[in-house]
ZASEDREN-208558 format. One record per residue (C-alpha): z, y negated, x. Coordinates in Angstrom, 2 decimals, m for minus. Example, Ala and Ser with C-alpha at 12.3 -4.5 7.8 and 13.67 -1.06 7.14 Angstrom:
+---------+---------+---------+
!       z !       y !       x !
+---------+---------+---------+
!    7.80 !    4.50 !   12.30 !
!    7.14 !    1.06 !   13.67 !
+---------+---------+---------+
END
This chain:
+---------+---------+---------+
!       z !       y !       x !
+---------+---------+---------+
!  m29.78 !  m50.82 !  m74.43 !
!  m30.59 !  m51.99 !  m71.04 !
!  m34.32 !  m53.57 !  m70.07 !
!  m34.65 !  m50.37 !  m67.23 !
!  m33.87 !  m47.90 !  m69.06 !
!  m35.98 !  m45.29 !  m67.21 !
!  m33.88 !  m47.00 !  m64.28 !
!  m31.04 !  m46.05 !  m66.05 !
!  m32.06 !  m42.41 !  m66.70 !
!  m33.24 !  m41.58 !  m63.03 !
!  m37.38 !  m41.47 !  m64.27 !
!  m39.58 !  m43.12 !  m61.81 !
!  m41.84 !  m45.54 !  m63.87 !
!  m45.97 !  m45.38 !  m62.63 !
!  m48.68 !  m47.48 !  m62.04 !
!  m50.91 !  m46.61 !  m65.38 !
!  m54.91 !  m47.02 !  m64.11 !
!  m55.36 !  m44.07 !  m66.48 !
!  m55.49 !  m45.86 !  m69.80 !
!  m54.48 !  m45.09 !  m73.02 !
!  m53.59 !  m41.38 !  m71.93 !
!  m50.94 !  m39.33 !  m73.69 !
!  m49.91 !  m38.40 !  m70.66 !
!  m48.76 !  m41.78 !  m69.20 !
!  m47.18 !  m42.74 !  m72.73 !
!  m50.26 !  m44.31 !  m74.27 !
!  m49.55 !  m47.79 !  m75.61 !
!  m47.14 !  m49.94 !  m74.88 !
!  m46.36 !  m51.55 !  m78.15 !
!  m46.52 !  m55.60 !  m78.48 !
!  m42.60 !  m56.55 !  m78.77 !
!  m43.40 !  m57.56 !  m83.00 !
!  m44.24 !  m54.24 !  m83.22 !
!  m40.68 !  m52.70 !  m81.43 !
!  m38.95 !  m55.00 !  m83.60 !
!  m40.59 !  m53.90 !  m86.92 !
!  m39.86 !  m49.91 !  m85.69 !
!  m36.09 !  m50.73 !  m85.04 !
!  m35.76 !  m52.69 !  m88.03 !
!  m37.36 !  m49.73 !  m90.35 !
!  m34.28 !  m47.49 !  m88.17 !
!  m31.93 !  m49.30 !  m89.63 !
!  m32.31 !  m48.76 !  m93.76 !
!  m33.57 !  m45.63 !  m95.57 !
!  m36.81 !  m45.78 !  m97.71 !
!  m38.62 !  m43.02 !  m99.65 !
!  m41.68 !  m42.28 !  m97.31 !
!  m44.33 !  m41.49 ! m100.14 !
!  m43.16 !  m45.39 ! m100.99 !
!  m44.04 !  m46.09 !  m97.67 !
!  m47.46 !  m44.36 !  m96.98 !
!  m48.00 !  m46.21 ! m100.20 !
!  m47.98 !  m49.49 !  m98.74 !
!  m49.78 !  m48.30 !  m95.63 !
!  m52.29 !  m47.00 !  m97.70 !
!  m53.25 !  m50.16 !  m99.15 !
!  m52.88 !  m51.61 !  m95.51 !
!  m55.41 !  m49.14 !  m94.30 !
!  m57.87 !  m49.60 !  m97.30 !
!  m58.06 !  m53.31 !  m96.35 !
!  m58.19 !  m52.77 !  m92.49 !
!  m60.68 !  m49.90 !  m92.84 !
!  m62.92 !  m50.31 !  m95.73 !
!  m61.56 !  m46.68 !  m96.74 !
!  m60.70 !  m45.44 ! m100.72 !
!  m57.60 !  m44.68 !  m98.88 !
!  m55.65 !  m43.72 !  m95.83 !
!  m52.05 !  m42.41 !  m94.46 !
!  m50.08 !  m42.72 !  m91.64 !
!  m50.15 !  m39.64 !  m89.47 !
!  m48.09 !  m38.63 !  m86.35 !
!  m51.31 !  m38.85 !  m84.06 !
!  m55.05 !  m38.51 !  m84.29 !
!  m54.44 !  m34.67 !  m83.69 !
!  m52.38 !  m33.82 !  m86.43 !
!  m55.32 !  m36.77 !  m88.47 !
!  m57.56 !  m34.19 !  m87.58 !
!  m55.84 !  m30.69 !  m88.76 !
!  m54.79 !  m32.63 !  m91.62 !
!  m58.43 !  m33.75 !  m92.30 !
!  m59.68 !  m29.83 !  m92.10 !
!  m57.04 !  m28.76 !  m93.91 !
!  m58.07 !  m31.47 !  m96.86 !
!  m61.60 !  m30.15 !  m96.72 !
!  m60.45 !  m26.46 !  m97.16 !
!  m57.91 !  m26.45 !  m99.97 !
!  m58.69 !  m29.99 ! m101.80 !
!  m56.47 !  m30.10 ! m104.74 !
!  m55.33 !  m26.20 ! m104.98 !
!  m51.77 !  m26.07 ! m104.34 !
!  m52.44 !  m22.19 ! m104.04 !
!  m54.26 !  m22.98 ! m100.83 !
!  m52.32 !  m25.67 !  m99.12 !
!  m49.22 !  m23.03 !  m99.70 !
!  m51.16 !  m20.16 !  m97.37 !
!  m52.73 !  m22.32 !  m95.00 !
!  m53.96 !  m21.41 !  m92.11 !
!  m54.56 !  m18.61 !  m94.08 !
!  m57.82 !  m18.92 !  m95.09 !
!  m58.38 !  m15.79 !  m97.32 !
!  m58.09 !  m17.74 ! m100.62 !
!  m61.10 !  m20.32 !  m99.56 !
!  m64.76 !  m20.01 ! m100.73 !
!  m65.43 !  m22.28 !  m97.79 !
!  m63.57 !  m21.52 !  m94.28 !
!  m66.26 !  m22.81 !  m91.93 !
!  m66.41 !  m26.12 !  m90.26 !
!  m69.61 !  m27.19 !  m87.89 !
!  m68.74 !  m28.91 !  m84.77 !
!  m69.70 !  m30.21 !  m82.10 !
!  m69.60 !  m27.95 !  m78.82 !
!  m66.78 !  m28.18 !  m76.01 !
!  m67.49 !  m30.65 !  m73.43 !
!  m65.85 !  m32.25 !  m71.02 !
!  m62.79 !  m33.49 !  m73.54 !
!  m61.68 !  m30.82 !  m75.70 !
!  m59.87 !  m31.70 !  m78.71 !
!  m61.40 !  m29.19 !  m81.28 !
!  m57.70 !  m27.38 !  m81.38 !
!  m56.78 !  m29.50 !  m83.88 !
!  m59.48 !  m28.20 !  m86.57 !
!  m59.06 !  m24.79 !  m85.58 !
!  m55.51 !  m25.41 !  m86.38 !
!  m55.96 !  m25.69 !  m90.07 !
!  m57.01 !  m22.00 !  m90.27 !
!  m60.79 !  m23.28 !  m90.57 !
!  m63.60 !  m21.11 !  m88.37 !
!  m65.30 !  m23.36 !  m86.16 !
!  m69.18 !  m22.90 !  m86.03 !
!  m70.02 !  m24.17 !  m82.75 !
!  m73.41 !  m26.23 !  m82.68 !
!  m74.65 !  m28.40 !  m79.19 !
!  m74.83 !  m32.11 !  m80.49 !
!  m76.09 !  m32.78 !  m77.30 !
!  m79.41 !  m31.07 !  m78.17 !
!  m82.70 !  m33.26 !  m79.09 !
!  m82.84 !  m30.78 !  m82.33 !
!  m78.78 !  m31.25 !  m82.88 !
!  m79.62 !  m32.29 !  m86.64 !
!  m81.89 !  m30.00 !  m87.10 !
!  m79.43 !  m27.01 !  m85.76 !
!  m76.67 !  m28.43 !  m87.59 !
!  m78.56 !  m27.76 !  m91.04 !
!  m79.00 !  m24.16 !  m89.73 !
!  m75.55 !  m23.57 !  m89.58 !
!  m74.84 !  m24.76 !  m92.93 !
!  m74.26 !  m22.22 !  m95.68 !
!  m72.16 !  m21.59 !  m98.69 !
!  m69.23 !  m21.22 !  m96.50 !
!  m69.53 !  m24.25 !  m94.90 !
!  m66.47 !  m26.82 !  m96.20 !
!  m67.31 !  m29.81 !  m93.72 !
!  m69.21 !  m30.80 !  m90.53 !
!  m67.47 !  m32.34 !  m87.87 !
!  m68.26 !  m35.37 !  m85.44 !
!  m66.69 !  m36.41 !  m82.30 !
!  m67.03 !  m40.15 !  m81.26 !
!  m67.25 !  m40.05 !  m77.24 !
!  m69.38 !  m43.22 !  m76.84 !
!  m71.35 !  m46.27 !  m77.49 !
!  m74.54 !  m43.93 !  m77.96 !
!  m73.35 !  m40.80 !  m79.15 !
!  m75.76 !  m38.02 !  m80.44 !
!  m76.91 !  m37.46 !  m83.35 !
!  m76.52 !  m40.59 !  m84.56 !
!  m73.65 !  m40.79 !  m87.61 !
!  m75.31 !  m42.00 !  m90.26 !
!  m78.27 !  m39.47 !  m89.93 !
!  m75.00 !  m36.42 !  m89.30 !
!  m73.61 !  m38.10 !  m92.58 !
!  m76.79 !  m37.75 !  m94.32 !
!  m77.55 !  m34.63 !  m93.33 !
!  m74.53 !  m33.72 !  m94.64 !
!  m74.26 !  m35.51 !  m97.80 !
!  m77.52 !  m33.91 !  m98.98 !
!  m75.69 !  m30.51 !  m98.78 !
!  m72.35 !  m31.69 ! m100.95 !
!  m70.86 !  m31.70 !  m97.51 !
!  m67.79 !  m33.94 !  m96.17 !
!  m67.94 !  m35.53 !  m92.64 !
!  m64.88 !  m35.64 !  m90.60 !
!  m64.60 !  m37.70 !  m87.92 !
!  m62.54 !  m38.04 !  m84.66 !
!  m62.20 !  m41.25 !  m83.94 !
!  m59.10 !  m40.87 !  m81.85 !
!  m60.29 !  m43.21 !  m79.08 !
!  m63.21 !  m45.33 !  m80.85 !
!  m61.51 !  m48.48 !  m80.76 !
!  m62.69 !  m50.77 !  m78.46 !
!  m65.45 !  m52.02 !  m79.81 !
!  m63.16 !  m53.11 !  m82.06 !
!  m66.32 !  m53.02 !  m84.79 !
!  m64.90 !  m49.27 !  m84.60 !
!  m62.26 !  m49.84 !  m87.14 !
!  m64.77 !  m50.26 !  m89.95 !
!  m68.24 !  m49.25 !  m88.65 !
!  m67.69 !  m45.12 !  m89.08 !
!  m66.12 !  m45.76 !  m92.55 !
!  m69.41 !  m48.07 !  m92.89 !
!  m71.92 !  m45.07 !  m91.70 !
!  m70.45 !  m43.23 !  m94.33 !
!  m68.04 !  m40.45 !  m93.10 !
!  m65.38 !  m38.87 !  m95.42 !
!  m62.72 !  m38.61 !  m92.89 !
!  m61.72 !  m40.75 !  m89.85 !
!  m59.20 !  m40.15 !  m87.69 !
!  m57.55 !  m42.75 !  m85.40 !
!  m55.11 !  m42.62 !  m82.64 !
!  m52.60 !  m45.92 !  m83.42 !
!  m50.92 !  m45.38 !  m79.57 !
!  m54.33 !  m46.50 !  m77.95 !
!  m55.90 !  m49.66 !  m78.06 !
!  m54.49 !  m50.54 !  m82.02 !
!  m51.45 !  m51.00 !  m79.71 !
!  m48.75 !  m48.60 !  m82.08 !
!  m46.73 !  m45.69 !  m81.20 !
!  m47.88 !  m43.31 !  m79.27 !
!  m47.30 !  m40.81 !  m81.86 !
!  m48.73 !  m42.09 !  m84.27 !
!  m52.42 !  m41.76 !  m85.86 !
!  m54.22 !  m42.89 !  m88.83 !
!  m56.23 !  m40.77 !  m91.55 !
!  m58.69 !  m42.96 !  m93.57 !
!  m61.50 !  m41.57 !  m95.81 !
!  m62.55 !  m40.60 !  m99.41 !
!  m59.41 !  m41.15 ! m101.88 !
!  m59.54 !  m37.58 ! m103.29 !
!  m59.16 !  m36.03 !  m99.45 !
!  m56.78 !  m38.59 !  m98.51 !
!  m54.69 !  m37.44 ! m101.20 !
!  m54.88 !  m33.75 ! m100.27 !
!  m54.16 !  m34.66 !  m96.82 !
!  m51.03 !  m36.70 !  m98.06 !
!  m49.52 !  m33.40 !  m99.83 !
!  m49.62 !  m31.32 !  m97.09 !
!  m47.34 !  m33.15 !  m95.20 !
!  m44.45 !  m34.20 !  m97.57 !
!  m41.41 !  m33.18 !  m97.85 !
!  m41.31 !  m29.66 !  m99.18 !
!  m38.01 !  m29.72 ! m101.39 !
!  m39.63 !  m31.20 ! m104.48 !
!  m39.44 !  m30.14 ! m107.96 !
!  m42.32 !  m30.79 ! m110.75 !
!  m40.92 !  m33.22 ! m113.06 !
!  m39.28 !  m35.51 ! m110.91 !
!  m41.65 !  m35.08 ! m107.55 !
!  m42.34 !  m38.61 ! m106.20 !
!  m46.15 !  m38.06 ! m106.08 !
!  m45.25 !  m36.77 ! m110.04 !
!  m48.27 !  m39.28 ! m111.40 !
!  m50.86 !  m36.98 ! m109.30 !
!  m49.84 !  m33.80 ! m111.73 !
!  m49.83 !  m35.87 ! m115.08 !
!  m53.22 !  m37.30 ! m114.31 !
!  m54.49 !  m33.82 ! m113.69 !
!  m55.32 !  m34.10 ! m110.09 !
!  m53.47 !  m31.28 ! m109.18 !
!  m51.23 !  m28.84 ! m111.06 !
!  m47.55 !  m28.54 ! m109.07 !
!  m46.30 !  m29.74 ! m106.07 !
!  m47.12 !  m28.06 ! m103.48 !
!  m44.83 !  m25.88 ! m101.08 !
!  m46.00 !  m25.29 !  m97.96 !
!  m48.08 !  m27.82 !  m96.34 !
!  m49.32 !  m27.08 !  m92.81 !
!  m48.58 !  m30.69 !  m92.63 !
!  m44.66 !  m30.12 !  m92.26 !
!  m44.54 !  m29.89 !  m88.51 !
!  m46.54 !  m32.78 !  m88.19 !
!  m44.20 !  m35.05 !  m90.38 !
!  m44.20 !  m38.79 !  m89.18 !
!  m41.18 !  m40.99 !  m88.90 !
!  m40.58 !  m44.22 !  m91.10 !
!  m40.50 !  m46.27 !  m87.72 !
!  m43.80 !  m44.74 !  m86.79 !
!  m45.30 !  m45.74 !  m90.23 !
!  m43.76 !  m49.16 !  m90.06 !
!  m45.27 !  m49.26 !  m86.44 !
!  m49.08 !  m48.64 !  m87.13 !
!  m48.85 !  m50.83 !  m90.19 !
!  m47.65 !  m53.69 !  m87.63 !
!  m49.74 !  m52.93 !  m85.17 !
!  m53.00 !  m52.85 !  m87.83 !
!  m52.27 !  m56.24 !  m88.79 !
!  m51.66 !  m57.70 !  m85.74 !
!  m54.87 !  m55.83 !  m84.62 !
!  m57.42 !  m58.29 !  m86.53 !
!  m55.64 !  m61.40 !  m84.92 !
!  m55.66 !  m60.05 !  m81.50 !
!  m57.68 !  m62.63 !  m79.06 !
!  m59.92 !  m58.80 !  m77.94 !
!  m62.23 !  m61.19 !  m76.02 !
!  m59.56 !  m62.69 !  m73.49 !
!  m57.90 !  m58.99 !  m73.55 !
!  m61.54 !  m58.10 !  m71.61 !
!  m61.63 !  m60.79 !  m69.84 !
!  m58.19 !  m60.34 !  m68.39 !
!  m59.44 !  m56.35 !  m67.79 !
!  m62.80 !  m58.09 !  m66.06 !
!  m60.38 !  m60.52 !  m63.66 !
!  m57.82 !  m57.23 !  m62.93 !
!  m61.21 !  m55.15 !  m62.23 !
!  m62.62 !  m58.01 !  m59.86 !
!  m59.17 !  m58.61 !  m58.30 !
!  m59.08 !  m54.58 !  m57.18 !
!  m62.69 !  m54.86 !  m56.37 !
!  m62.69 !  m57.55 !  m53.51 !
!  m58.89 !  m55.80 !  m51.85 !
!  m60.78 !  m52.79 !  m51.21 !
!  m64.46 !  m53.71 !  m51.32 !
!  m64.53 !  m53.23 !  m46.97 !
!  m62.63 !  m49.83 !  m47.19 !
!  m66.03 !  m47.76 !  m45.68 !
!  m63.83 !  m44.20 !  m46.42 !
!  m63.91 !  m45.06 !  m50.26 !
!  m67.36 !  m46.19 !  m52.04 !
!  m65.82 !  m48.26 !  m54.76 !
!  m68.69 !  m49.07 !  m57.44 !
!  m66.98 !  m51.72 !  m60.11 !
!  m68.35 !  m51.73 !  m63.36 !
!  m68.38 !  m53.92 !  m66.17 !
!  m67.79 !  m51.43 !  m69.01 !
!  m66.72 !  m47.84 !  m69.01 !
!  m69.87 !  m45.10 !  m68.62 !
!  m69.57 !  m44.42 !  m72.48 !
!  m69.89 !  m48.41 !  m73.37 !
!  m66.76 !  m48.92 !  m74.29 !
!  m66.00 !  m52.95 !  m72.87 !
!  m63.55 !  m51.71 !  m69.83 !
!  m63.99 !  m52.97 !  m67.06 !
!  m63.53 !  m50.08 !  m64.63 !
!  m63.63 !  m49.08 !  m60.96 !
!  m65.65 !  m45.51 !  m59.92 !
!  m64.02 !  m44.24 !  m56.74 !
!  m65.81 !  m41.72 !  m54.71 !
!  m65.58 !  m40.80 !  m51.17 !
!  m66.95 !  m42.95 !  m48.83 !
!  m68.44 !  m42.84 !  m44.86 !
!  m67.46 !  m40.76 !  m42.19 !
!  m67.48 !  m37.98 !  m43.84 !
!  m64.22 !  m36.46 !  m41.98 !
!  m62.02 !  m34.77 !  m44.45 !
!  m60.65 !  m37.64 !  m46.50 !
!  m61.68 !  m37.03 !  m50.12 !
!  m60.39 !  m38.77 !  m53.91 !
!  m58.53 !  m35.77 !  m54.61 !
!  m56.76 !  m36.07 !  m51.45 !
!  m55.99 !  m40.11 !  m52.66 !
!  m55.13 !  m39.19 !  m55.88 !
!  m52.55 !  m36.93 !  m54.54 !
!  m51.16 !  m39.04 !  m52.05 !
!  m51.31 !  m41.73 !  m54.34 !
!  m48.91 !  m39.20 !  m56.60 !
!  m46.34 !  m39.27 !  m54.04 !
!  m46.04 !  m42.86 !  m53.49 !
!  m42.05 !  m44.02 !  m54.34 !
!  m43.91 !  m45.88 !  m57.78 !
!  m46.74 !  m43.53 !  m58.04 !
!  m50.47 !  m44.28 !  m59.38 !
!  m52.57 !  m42.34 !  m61.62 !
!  m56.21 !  m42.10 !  m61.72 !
!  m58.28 !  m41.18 !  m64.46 !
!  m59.91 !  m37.84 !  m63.06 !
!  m63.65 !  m37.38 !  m63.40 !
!  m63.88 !  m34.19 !  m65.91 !
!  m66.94 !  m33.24 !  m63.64 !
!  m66.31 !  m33.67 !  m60.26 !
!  m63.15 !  m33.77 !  m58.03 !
!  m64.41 !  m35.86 !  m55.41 !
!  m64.68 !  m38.65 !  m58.04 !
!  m61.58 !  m41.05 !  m59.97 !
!  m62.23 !  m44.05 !  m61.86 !
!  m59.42 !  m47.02 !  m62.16 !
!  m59.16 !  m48.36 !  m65.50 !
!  m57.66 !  m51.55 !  m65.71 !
!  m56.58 !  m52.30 !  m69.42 !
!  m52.94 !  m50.96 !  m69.17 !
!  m52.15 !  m52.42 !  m65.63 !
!  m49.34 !  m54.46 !  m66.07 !
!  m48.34 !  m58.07 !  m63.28 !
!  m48.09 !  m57.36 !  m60.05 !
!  m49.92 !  m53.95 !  m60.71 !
!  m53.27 !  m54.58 !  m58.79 !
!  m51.65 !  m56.08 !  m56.05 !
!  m49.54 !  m52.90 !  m55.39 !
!  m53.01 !  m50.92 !  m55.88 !
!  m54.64 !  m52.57 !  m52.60 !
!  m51.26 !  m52.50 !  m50.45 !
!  m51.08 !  m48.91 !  m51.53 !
!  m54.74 !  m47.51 !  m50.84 !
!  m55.12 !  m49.73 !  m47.45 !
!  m51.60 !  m48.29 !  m46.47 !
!  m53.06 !  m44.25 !  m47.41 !
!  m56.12 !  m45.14 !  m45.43 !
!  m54.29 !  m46.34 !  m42.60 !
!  m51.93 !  m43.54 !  m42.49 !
!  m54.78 !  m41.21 !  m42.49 !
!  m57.46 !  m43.17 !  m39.60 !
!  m53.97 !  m42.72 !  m37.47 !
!  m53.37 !  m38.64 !  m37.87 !
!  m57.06 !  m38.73 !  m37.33 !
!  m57.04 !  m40.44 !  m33.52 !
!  m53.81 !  m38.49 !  m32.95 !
+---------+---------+---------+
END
């Protein structure tokens, strides 16, 4: 297979100042961690064998009773819901997202701000009870919402200082028999992340292993109380099983559940044996990962950026030395600059879309006249391009201006 093979298949390649975005491809994986998927290509291996071994991985890595590979943090999180409505009733997992055989069908969480990723939840059949987290009296709003439908309470990491605070959330709802799930899809840096939401106490945490863990891109991981973890892992095997000789047979002679189940909501969300192999790589090499030099290098890119476009007076560029939420990025804001004669940030970011190699911005959610540059997936020669390019769009437009 040749190096360019986007080259090879006619697809332009881009300049990623997005970051870890889906939409740019996420990661890109550490060459150990290529190698380890296209070795795992090459032989066959029973994959409850394998989320075995990447469930003691992720016990270790996390501080979780358990954990399992998943193919993204979405598919985590539908998986996590649907653990927290049918637990260990094969009855249920068969008719979900039909909800009509659970007690409890309701999940709290948080309202939809600015990144919406609730879909996933609602997904499992569960009815999401909407409560503002952003509110002083969020806890206190929360425990209105509970009631004897309730089957978990959500939480969505978006920053450094999130609201309410975790560990008060998981109290709350641990004084009401109540599970906390957790999207932790992009938590990770600070790399503290990995183990500090298992640490506050939440049942459920879901991961994304194609952003900063440096794994697939579709990939996730599901880490959390042993008993979930396990109804999670059911819902998502391989249907064509037989009680008696089921791989996961040990689960029904313990008691734990009665028969295999059928129809797992999981099945569309099956992950690959290269995926698994990949996250399990990638988590290892994670802890051994220099993270300080990796923000150092961001810091350099940012400053590099920074002073080849500082003087450009139709761009205010602000550089910062983390992202808004805390996260350690080093980042540039981009908003329109002085005179004020026409040229906005959406018109760069879409003239910077039809460059021959074209950049993408991280859009502000908020505002259109504002972009930020992130630098941690820039790859050589990357910022250098960025200047040249943005001088060059500036130029072009101060000369259809005077003509």
């Amino acid at each position: 297979m040749p190096a360019d093979i986007y080259g090879r298949l006619g697809i332009p390649t881009v300049i990623n100042a997005v970051g870890y975005a889906t939409r740019v491809g996420g990661s890109c994986p550490d060459t150990e961690v290529v190698e380890a998927m296209a070795s795992a290509s090459a032989r066959y291996v029973e994959i409850d064998d394998l989320q075995d071994a990447a469930n003691d991985l992720i016990r270790r890595a996390t501080g979780a009773e358990a954990g399992i590979v998943t193919c993204g943090a979405a598919a985590a999180l539908t998986l996590a819901a649907a653990a927290c409505l049918a637990g260990n009733d094969p009855e249920i997992v068969d008719q979900l997202p039909d909800t009509t055989r659970c007690r409890r069908r309701e999940i709290i969480y948080p309202a939809p701000g600015p990144f919406d990723y609730d879909h996933a939840i609602r997904m499992s059949g569960a009815l999401l009870v909407v409560v503002d987290y952003a509110a002083t009296d969020a806890l206190a709003r929360i425990e209105q919402a509970i009631n004897d439908r309730t089957a978990a309470i959500g939480f969505v990491w978006m920053g450094v200082a999130g609201n309410p605070r975790l560990t008060d959330l998981v109290a709350l709802a641990h004084r009401h028999g109540l599970p906390v799930i957790v999207d932790g899809a992009f938590a990770m840096p600070p790399v503290e992340n990995l183990t500090e939401l298992i640490r506050s106490g939440a049942d459920l945490v879901a991961y994304s292993g194609g952003k900063h863990l440096g794994g697939p891109q579709a990939s996730g991981i599901l880490c959390g109380r042993g008993d979930l973890i396990r109804s999670a892992w059911v819902q998502m095997v391989d249907m064509d099983v037989r009680r008696g000789t089921w791989s996961l047979q040990s689960w029904v002679e313990c008691g734990w559940i009665a028969r295999p189940p059928r129809h797992g909501i999981g099945r569309s969300m099956k992950v690959s044996k290269e995926s698994i192999v990949g996250v399990m790589v990638a988590l290892q090499r994670y802890a051994h990962r220099d993270h300080a030099a990796e923000q150092s290098a961001w810091q350099c890119t940012a400053d590099e950026i920074y002073a080849g476009l500082r003087d450009l007076s139709r761009l205010r560029i602000t550089r910062h030395r983390q992202a808004l939420n805390g996260q350690p990025y080093a980042m540039l804001e981009i908003e329109s600059g002085s005179p004020p004669d026409g040229f906005s940030v959406r018109d760069l970011i879409l003239a910077c879309r039809k460059l021959p190699r074209k950049i993408l911005l991280a859009e502000d959610e908020r505002s259109p006249d504002r972009a930020f540059l992130y630098t941690q997936c820039l790859q050589p020669g990357d910022a250098a391009e960025i200047i040249a390019a943005f001088r060059a769009i500036l130029l072009s437009h101060d000369q259809l201006v005077r003509e």
